[in-house]
C-alpha positions in Angstrom: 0.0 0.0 0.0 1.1 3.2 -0.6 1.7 6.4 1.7 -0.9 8.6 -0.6 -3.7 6.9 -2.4 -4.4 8.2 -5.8 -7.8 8.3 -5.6 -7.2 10.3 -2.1 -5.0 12.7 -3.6 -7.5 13.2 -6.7 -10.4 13.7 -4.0 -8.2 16.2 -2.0 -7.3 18.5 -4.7 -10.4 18.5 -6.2 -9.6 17.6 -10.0 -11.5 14.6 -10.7 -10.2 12.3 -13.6 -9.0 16.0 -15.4 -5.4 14.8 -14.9 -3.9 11.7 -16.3 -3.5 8.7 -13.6 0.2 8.7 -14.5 0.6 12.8 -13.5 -0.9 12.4 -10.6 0.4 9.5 -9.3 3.9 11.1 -10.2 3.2 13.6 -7.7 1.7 11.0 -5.2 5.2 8.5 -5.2 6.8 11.9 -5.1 5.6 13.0 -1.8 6.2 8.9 -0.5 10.0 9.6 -1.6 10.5 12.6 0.2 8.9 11.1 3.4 10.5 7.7 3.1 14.0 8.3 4.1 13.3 10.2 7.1 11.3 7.3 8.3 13.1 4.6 11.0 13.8 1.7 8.8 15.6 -1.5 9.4 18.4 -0.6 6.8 22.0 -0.2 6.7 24.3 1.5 4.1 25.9 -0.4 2.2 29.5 1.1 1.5 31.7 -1.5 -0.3 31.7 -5.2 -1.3 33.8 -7.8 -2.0 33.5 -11.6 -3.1 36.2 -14.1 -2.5 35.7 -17.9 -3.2 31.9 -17.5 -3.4 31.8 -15.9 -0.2 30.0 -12.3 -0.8 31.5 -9.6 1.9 29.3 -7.0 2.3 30.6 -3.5 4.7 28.1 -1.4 6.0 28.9 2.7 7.4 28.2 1.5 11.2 27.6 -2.0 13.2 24.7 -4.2 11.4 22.3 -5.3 13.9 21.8 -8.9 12.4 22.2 -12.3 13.4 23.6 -15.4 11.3 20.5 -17.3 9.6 18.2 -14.1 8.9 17.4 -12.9 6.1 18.1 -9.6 4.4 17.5 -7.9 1.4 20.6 -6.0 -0.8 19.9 -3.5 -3.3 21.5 -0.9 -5.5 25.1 -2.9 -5.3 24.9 -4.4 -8.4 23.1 -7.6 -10.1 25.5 -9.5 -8.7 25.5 -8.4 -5.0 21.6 -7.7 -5.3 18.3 -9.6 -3.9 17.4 -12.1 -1.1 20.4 -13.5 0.9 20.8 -15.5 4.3 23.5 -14.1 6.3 26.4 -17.1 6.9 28.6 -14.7 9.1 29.0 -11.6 10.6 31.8 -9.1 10.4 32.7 -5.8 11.3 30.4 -3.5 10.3 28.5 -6.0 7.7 28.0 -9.2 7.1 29.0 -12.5 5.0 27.1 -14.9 2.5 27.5 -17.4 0.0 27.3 -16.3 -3.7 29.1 -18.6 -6.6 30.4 -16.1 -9.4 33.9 -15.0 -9.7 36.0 -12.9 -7.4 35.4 -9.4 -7.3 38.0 -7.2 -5.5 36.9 -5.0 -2.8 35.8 -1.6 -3.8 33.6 0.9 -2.5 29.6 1.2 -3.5 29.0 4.7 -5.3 26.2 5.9 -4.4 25.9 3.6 -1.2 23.4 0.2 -1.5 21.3 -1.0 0.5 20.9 -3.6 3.1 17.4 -4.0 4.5 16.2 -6.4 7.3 12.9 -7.0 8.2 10.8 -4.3 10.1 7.6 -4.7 12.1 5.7 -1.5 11.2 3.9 -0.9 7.7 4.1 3.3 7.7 1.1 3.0 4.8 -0.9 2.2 7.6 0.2 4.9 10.0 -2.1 7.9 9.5 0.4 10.4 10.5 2.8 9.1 8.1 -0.3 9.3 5.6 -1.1 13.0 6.7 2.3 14.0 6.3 2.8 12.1 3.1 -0.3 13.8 1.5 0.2 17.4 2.6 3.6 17.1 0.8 1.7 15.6 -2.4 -0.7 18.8 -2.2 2.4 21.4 -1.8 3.9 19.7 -4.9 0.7 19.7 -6.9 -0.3 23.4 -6.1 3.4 24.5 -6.9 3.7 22.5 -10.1 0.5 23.4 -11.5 -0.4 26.8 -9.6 1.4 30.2 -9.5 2.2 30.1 -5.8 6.5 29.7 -6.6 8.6 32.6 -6.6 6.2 35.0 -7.2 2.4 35.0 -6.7 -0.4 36.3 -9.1 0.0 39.9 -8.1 3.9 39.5 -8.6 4.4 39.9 -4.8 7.2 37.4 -4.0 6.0 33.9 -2.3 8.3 31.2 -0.3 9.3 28.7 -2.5 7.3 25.7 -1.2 9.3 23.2 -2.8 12.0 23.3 -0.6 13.4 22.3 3.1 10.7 24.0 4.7 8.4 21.6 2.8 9.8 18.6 4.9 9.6 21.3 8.2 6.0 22.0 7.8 5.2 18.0 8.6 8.2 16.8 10.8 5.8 17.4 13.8 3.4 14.8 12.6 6.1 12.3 11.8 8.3 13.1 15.3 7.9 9.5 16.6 9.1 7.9 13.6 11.8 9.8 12.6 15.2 7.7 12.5 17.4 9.6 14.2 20.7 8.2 12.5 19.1 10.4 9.4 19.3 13.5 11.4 23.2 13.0 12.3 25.8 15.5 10.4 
């Protein structure tokens, strides 16, 4: 499920079916991106990889909290690093599995991957999450298709809404699930 329903967002701003599905929804997975990274997931970055004798080495930017046996997901690292694995061993700062395919030598990840454990919350079904998500989908709507940017109808300058004080405007409603390794720096 999804953090802004289409059909929410078309109800919300009023327009019916005078937009295209694919517009709106745009501005609907939009508003999910924005929120998502903010939110406290079970995820790790993924900094550099390595595999040696079909054993996959994968080194994370801080201690994994894992255990040998579970299951984590690995994406953006490449087709060979990516997908479904079972952790075999754990290092420091990441974590071992098997994978038969040549040797790779260890280099770093560019932007960093991914490596995603299971989490017990679904935010689609938190409402604040949901409020937040679609009060960012209506900023982005009204500044993409209204005159409300730089400079309003009567050519009086207007805050940008597209910006950090977008995020600023909502953090109040997403303040409990805010991961605060995402706030460091």
């Amino acid at each position: 499920m999804a953090y802004v329903d289409l059909a929410e967002l078309k109800s919300v701003l009023g327009i019916g079916n005078i937009y295209a599905d694919s517009v709106v929804q745009a501005v609907a997975d939009s508003a999910e991106n924005v929120i998502k990274p903010y939110l406290l997931h079970n995820r790790y970055s993924i900094i550099s990889h390595q595999l040696t004798n079909n054993v996959a080495f994968i080194y994370c930017d801080q201690p994994v909290d894992c255990y040998v046996g579970q299951s984590v997901v690995i994406s953006d690292v490449g087709t060979v690093f990516n997908g479904t694995k079972t952790i075999t061993e754990l290092i420091p700062n990441g974590f071992k599995y098997a994978k038969t395919n040549a040797d790779i030598p260890k280099h770093n990840v560019v932007p960093y991957g991914w490596a995603t454990f299971d989490t017990q919350i679904d935010y689609s079904t938190v409402p604040e999450v949901r409020e937040a998500s679609m009060a960012i989908a209506v900023d982005i709507w009204m500044q993409r298709m209204g005159t409300t940017g730089q400079q309003g109808v009567d050519f009086a300058p207007q805050p940008y809404k597209i910006g950090r004080a977008m995020l600023q405007r909502v953090i109040g409603l997403l303040g409990p699930h805010i991961d605060p390794k995402g706030l460091v720096g």
